[in-house]
C-alpha positions as CSV (number, residue, x, y, z in Angstrom):
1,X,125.6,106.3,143.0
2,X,123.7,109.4,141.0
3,X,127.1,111.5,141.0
4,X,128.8,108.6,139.9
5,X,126.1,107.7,136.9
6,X,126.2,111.4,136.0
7,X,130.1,111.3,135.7
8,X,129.7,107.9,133.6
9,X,127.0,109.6,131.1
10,X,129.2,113.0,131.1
11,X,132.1,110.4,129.9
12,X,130.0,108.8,127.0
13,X,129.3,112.0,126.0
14,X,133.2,113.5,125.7
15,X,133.5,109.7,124.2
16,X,131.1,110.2,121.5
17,X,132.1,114.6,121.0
18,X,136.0,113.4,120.4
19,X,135.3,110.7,118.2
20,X,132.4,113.6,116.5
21,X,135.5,115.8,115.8
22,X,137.6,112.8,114.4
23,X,135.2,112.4,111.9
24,X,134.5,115.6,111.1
25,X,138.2,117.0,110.9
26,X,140.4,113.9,110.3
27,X,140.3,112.8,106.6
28,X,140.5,109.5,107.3
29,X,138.1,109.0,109.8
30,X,135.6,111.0,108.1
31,X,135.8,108.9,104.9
32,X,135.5,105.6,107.4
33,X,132.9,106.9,109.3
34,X,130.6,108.6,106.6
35,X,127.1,106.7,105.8
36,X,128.2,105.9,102.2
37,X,126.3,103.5,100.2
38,X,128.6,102.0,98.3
39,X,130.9,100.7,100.9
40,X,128.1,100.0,103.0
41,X,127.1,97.6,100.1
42,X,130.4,96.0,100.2
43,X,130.3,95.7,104.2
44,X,131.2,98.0,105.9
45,X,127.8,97.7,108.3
46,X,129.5,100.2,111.1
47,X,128.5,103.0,108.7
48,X,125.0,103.2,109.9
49,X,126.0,104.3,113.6
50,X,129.2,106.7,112.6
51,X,127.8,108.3,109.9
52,X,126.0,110.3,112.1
53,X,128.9,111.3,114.0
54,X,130.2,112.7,111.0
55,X,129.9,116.1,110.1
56,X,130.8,118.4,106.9
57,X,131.8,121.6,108.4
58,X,132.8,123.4,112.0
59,X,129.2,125.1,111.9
60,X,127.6,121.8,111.2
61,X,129.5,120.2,114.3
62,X,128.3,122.8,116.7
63,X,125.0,123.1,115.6
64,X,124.2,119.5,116.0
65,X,126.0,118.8,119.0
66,X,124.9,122.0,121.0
67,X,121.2,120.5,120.0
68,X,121.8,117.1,120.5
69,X,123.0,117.9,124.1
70,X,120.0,120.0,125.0
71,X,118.0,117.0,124.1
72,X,119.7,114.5,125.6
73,X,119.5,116.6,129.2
74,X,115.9,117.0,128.6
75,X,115.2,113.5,128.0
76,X,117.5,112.4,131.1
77,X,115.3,115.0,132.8
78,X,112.1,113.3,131.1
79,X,112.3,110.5,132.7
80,X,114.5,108.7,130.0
81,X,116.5,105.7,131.5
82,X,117.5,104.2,128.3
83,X,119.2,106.7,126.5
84,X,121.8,104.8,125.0
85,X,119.8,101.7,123.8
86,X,117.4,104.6,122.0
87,X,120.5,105.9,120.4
88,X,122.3,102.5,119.0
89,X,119.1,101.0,118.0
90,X,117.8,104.5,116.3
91,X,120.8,105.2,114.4
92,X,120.7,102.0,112.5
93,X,116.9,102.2,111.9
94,X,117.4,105.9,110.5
95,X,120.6,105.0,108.5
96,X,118.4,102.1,107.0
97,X,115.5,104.0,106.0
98,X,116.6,106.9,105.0
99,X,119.4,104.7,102.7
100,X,116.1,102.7,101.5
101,X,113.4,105.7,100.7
102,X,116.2,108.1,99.0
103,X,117.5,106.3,96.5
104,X,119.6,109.2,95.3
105,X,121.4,109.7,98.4
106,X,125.2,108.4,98.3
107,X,126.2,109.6,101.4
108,X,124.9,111.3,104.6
109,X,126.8,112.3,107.8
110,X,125.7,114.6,110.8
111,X,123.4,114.4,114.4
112,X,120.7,116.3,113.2
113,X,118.4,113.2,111.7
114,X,119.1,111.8,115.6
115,X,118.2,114.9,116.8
116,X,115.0,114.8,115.0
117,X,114.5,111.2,116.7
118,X,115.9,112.6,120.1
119,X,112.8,115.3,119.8
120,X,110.0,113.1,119.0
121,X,110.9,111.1,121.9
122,X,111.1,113.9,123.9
123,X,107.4,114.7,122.7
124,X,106.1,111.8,123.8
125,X,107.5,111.7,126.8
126,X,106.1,115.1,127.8
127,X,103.1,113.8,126.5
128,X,103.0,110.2,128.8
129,X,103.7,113.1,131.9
130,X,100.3,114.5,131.6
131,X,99.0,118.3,132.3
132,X,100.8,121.3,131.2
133,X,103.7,118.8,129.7
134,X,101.2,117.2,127.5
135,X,100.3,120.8,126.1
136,X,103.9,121.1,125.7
137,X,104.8,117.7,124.2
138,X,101.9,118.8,121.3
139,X,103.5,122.2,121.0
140,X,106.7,120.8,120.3
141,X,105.7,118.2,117.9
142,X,104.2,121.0,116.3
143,X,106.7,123.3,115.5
144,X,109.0,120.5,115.1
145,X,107.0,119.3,112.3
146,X,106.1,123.5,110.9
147,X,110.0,123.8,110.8
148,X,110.7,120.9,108.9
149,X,107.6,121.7,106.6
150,X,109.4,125.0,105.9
151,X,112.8,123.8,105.5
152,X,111.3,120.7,102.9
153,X,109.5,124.2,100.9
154,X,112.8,126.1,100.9
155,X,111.9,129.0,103.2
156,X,113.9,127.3,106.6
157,X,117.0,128.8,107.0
158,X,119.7,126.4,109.1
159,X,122.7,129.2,109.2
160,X,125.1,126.2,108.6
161,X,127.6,126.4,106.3
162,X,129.1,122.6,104.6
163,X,131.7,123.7,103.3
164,X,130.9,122.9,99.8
165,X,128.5,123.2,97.1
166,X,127.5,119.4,96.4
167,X,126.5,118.7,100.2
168,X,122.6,119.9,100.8
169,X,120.5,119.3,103.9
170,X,118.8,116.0,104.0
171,X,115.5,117.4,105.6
172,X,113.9,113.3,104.8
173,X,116.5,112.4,107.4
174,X,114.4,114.8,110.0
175,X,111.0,113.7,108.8
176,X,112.3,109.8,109.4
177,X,113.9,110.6,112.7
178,X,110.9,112.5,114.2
179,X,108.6,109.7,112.8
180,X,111.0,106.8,114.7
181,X,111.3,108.8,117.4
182,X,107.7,108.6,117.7
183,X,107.9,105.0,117.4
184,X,110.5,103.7,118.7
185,X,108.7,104.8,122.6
186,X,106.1,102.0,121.4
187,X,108.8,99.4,120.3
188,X,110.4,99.8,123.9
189,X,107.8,98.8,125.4
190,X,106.6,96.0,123.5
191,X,109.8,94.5,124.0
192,X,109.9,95.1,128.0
193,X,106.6,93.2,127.6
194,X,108.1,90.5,125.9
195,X,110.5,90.1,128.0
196,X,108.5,90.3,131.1
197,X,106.3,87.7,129.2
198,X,109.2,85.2,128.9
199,X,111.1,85.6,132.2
200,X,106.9,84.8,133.9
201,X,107.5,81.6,131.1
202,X,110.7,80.8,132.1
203,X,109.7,81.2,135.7
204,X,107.1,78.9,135.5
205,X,108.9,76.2,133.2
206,X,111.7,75.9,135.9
207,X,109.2,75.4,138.5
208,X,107.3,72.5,136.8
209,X,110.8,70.9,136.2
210,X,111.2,71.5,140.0
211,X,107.9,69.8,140.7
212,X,108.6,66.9,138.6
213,X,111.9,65.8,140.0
214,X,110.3,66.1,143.6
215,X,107.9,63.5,142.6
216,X,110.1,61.4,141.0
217,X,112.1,61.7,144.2
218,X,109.5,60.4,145.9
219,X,108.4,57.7,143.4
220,X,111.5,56.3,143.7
221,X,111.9,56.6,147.6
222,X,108.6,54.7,147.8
């Protein structure tokens, strides 16, 4: 069963790498898969989860996927059972707030705001583990949020290259994906308690149904 969930998540990944390289080097997938605003306006919803499978540049591919891998081991490693659900629901939160708090920005494409996210989470988890991981969950938030300090001043270097002159690091969409990924721990569980909350309601509804038919049973055999 673990070698055969392993092979599963190994095949998600090549999944999610091919379609990564689509976008980045096919010119029409990249221009259907880019977060753009305008035809996000007009519709095209899908925008918020592939525009951050598309990327601007060869170096910008690697970068983000050689990162988001690492992270995505550690997590698993972590202790991380929902890696997926953390994934489709953080996209669309990050596409949405970044869209909503840059007003400026027309489009945006690449892994490294979900990286961001991936980290944070990452943080916290090392941080729920206790002893030296909790020191070490701290130490990475902190030089998570050092780096993006320096990159948001100007003196962060990435060593990726876009490819052109009009596309610039979004360094908002790292700020927004380490603060969800900070979050989005707490809104996990609060909906595992929900859930747990109505399955104990349901429970307990179906039993009183139960209970009333078996005294209507025996009204009626009476």
């Amino acid at each position: 069963m673990r070698n055969a969930a392993a092979a599963s998540r190994r095949h998600r990944f090549a999944w999610l790498l091919a379609l990564a390289v689509l976008a980045t080097f096919s010119p029409g997938f990249h221009v259907g898969f880019v977060l753009d605003r305008e035809a996000l306006a007009a519709g095209e919803v899908w925008r918020l989860w592939t525009g951050h499978l598309a990327h601007f540049s060869l170096s910008h591919l690697l970068a983000d996927t050689a990162v988001f891998a690492l992270l995505a081991v550690a997590l698993r490693r972590a202790g991380e059972c929902s890696l997926g659900r953390v994934l489709f629901l953080g996209a669309v939160v990050l596409s949405g707030s970044l869209l909503l708090c840059d007003v400026w920005l027309s489009r945006f494409g690449g892994l490294s705001g979900l990286n961001a996210l991936l980290l944070g989470r990452l943080a916290v988890r090392w941080f729920q583990a206790g002893g030296r991981l909790r020191v070490l969950g701290l130490v990475l938030l902190a030089i998570a949020a050092g780096k993006f300090t320096l990159d948001s001043v100007g003196l962060g270097g990435t060593g990726v290259e876009f490819g052109s002159i009009t596309v610039v690091p979004s360094h908002l969409s790292h700020w927004l994906g380490l603060f969800w990924g900070l979050v989005l721990p707490v809104t996990t569980q609060a909906k595992k308690t929900f859930s747990a909350v109505r399955r104990s309601i349901q429970s307990r509804s179906r039993a009183e149904r139960k209970s009333r038919r078996s005294r209507m049973s025996a009204t009626e055999s009476a």
